[in-house]
VOTIDREN-559171 format. One record per residue (C-alpha): residue number from 1; residue in three letters; x, y, z. Coordinates in steps of 0.1 Angstrom, whole numbers. Example, Ala and Ser with C-alpha at 12.3 -4.5 7.8 and 13.67 -1.06 7.14 Angstrom:
<rec pos="1" code="ALA" u="123" v="-45" w="78"/>
<rec pos="2" code="SER" u="137" v="-11" w="71"/>
END
This chain:
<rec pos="1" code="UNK" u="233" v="-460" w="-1207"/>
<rec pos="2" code="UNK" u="223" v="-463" w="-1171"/>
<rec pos="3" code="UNK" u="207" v="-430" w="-1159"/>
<rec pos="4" code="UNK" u="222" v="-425" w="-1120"/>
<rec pos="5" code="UNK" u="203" v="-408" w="-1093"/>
<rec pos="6" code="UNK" u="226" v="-387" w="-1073"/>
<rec pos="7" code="UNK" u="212" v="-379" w="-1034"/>
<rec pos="8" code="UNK" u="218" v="-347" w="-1021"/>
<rec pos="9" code="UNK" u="233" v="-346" w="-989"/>
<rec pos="10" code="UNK" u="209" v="-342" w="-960"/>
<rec pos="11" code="UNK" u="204" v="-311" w="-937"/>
<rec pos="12" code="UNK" u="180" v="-305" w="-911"/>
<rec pos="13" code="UNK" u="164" v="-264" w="-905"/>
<rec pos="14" code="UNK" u="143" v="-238" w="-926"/>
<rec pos="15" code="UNK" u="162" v="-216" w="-949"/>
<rec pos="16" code="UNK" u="151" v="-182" w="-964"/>
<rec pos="17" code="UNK" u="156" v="-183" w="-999"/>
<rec pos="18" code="UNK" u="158" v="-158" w="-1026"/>
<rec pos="19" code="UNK" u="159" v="-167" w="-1063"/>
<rec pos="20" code="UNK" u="179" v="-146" w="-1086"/>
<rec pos="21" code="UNK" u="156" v="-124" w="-1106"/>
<rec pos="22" code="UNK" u="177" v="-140" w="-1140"/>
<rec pos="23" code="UNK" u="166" v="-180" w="-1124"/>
<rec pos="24" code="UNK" u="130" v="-166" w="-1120"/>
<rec pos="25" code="UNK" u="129" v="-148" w="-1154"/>
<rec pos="26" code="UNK" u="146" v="-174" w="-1177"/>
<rec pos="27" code="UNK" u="154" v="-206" w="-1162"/>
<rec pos="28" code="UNK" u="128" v="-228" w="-1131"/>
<rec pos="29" code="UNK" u="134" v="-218" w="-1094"/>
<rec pos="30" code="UNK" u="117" v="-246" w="-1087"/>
<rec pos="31" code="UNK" u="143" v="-270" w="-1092"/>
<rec pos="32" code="UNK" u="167" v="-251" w="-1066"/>
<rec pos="33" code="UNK" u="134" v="-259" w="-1045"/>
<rec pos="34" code="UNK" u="134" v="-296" w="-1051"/>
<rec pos="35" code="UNK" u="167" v="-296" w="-1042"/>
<rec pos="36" code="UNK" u="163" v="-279" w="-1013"/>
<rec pos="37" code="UNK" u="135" v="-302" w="-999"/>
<rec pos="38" code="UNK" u="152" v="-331" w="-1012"/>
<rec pos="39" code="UNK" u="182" v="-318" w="-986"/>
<rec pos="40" code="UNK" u="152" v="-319" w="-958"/>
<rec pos="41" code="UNK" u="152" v="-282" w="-953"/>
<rec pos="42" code="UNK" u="120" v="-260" w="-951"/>
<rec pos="43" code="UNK" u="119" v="-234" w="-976"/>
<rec pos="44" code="UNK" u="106" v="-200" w="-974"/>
<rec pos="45" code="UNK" u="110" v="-176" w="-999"/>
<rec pos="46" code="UNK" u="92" v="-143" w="-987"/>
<rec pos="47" code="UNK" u="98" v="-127" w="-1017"/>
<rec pos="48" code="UNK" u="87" v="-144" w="-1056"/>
<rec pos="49" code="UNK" u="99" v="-112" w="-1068"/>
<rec pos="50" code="UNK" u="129" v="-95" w="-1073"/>
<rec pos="51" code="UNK" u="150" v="-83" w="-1041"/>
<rec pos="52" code="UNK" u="152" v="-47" w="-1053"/>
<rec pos="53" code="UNK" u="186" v="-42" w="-1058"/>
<rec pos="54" code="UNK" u="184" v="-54" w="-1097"/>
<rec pos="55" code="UNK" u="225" v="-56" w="-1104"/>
<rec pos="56" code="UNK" u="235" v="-21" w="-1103"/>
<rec pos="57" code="UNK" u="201" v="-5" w="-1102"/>
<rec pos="58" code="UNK" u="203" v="-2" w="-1068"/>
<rec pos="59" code="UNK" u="231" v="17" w="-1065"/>
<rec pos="60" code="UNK" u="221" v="46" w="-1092"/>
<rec pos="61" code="UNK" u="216" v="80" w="-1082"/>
<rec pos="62" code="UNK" u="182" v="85" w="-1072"/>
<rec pos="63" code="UNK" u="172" v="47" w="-1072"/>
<rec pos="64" code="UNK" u="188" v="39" w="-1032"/>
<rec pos="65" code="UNK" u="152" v="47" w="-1018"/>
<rec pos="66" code="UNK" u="130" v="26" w="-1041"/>
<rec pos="67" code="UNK" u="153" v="-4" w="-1039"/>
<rec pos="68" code="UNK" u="148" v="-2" w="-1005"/>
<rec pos="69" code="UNK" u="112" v="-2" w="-1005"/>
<rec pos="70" code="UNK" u="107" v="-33" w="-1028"/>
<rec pos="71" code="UNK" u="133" v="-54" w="-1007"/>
<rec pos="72" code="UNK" u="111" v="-45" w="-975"/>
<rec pos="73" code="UNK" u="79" v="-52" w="-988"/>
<rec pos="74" code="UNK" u="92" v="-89" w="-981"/>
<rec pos="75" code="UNK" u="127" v="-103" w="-982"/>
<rec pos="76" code="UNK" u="143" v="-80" w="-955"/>
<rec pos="77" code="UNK" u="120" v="-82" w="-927"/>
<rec pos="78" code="UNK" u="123" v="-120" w="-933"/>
<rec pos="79" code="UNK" u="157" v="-118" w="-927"/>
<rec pos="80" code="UNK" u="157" v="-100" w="-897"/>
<rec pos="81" code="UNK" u="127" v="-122" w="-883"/>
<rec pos="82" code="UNK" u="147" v="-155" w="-891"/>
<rec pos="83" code="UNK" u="160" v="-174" w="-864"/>
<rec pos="84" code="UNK" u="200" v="-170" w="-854"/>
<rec pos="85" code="UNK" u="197" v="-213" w="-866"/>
<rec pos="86" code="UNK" u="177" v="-203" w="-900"/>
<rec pos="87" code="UNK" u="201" v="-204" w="-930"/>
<rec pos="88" code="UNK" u="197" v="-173" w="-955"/>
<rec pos="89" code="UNK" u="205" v="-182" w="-990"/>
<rec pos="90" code="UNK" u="207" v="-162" w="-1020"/>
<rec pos="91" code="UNK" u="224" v="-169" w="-1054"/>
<rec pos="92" code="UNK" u="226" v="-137" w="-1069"/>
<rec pos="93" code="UNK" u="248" v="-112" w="-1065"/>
<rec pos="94" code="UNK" u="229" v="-82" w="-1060"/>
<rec pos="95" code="UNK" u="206" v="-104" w="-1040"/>
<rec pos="96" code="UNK" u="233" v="-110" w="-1012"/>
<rec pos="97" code="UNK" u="246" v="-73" w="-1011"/>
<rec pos="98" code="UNK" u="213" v="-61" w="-1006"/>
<rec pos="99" code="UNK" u="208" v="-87" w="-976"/>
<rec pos="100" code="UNK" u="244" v="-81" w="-965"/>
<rec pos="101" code="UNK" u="245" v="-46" w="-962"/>
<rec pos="102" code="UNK" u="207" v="-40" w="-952"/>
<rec pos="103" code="UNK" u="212" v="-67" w="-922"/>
<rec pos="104" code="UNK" u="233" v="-83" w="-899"/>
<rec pos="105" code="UNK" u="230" v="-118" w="-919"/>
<rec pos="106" code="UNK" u="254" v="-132" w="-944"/>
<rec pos="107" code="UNK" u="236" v="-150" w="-969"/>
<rec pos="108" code="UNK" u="251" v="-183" w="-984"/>
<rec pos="109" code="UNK" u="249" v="-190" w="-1023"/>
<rec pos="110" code="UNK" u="235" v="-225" w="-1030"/>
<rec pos="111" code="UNK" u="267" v="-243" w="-1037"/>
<rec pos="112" code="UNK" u="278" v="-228" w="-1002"/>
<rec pos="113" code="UNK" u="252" v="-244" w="-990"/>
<rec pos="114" code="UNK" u="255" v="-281" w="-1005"/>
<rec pos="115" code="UNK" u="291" v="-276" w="-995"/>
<rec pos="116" code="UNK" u="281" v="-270" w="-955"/>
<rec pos="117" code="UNK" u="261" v="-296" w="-962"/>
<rec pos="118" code="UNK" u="284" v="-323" w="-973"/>
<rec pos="119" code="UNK" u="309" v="-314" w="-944"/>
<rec pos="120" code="UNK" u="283" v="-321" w="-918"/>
<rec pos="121" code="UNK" u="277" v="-350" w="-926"/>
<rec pos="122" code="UNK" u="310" v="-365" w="-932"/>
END
């Protein structure tokens, strides 16, 4: 059987990315970064661990103030600093609501992104 290559399509522009803390623990964030750079996009992922929010951790009683503080020792501030024309992508749930409701960015999920992606360039 012939093994196909399949090409991603082909975007231009840097992207902040944040890895699910599941992709980082179990599976290889690295391959969402091949793809990624395979796309043509520069990748910066400001924070290698977790966003702070942790599924429902962040919304516990008593837990609000220390989810905060790990998301800003990296992820948030990057967010904010990113350029209107930087892409913010997060697969993870909690990921996203933490960058949604802690900034004025909507992050994309990866698919999202592939599917932006593929319309452009059609």
């Amino acid at each position: 059987m012939k093994k196909e290559h399949l090409s991603p399509p082909k975007l231009s522009g840097t992207i902040v990315y944040q890895a699910h803390c599941h992709q980082k623990a179990l599976l290889n964030p690295e391959a969402a970064h091949e793809l990624l750079k395979q796309m043509g996009l520069t990748v910066v992922e400001p924070q290698k661990g977790c966003c702070g929010m942790a599924g429902s951790f962040g919304f516990e009683k008593g837990k609000y103030e220390i989810s905060m503080r790990i998301s800003e020792m990296g992820l948030l501030p990057a967010v904010r600093e990113a350029s209107s024309g930087d892409l913010i992508v997060a697969d993870g749930f909690s990921c996203r609501t933490q960058i949604l409701q802690a900034t004025e960015r909507k992050p994309l999920h990866l698919a999202e992104l592939l599917l932006l992606a593929l319309n452009r360039t059609r």
